[in-house]
C-alpha positions as CSV (number, residue, x, y, z in Angstrom):
1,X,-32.9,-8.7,18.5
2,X,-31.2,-5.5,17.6
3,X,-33.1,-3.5,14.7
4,X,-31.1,-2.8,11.2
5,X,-30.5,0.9,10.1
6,X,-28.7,1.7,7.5
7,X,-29.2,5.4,7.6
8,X,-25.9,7.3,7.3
9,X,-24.5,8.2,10.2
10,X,-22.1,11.2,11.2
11,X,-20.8,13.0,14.3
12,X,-21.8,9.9,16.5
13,X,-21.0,10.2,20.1
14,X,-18.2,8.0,20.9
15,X,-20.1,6.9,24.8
16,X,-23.1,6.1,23.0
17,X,-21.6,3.5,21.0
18,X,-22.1,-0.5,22.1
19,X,-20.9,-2.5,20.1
20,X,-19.1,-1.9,16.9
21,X,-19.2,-4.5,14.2
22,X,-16.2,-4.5,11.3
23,X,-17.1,-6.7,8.0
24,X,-14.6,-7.2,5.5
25,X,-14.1,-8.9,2.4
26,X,-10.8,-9.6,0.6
27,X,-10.0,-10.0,-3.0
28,X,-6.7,-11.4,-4.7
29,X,-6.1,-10.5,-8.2
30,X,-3.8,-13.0,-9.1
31,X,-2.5,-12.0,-12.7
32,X,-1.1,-8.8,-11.4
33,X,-0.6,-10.0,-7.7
34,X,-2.5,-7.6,-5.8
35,X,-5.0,-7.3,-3.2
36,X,-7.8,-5.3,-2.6
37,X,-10.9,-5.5,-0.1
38,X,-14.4,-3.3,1.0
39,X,-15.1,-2.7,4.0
40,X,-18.3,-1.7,6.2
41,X,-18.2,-0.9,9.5
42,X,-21.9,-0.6,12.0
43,X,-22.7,0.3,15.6
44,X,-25.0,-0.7,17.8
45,X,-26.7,2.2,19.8
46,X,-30.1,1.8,22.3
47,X,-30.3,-1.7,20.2
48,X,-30.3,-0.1,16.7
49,X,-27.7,-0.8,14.1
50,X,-26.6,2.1,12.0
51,X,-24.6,1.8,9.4
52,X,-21.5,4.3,9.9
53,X,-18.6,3.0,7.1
54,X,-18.9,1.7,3.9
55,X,-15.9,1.5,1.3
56,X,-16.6,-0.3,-1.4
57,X,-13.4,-1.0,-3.3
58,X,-9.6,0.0,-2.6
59,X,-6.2,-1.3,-2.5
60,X,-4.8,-3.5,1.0
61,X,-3.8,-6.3,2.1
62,X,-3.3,-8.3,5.4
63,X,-5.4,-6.4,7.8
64,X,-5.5,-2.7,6.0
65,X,-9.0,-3.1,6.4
66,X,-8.6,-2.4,10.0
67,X,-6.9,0.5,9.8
68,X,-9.1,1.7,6.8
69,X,-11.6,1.1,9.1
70,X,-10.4,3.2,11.8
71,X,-10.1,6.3,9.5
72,X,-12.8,6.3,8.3
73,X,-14.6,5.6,11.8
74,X,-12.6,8.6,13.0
75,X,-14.2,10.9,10.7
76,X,-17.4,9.9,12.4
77,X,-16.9,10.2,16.1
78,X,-14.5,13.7,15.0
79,X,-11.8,12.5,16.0
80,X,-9.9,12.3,13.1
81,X,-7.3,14.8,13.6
82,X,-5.9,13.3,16.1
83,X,-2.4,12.3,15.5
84,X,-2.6,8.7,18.0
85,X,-5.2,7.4,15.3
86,X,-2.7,7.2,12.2
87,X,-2.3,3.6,11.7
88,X,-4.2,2.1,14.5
89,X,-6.7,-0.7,14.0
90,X,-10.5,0.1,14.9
91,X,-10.4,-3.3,16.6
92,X,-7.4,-2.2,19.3
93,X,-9.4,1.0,19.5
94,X,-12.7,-0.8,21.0
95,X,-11.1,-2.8,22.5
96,X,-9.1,-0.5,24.5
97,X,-12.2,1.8,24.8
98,X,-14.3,-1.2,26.5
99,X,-16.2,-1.2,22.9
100,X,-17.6,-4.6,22.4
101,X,-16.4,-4.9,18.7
102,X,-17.0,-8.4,15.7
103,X,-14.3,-7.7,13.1
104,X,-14.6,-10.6,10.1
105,X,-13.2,-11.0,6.9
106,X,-13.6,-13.4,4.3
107,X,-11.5,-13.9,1.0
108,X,-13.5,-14.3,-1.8
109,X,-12.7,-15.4,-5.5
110,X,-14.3,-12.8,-7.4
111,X,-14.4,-8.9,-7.7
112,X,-17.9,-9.0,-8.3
113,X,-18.1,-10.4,-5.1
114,X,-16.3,-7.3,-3.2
């Protein structure tokens, strides 16, 4: 069992990363029809999970989280002036990196619950 660490993470080398694990959790305002969602993203290195995203509130809907997600990640690993990352999901990133990654969301009811 992998430990948890939820110490901040940055310049993390892209070859040391695992597995990358995406959480997400959606929120629909109905009165003014809008969505919104947080977001924190972990990765798994020598068995350790270290917390490397977190963004608790902001605007998106349908999968924005994923490319939220890769942004931010991008920041992270320094890659994120690189022009192939604008837009992309973090999931199609793994994935075509050979990066194990879980991606999850789940729509709640509440804001509180962001």
């Amino acid at each position: 069992m992998a430990n948890i660490n939820t110490i901040s993470a940055q310049n993390i080398n892209l070859s040391s990363v695992e597995v990358v694990h995406i959480a997400a959790r959606r929120w629909f305002q109905a009165s003014y029809g809008n969505t919104y969602f947080s977001l924190s993203v972990d990765v798994e290195i020598d068995g350790n999970f270290i917390e490397v995203v977190n963004v608790p509130f902001q605007y998106g809907y349908g999968d924005h989280f994923d490319t939220v997600a890769m942004e931010e990640f991008s920041k992270v690993i320094n890659m994120e002036d690189k022009e192939f990352l604008r837009g992309s999901y973090l999931s199609r990133f793994c994935r075509d990196n050979n990066i194990t990654v879980y991606s999850s969301v789940t729509d709640v009811k509440r804001k509180k619950d962001l």
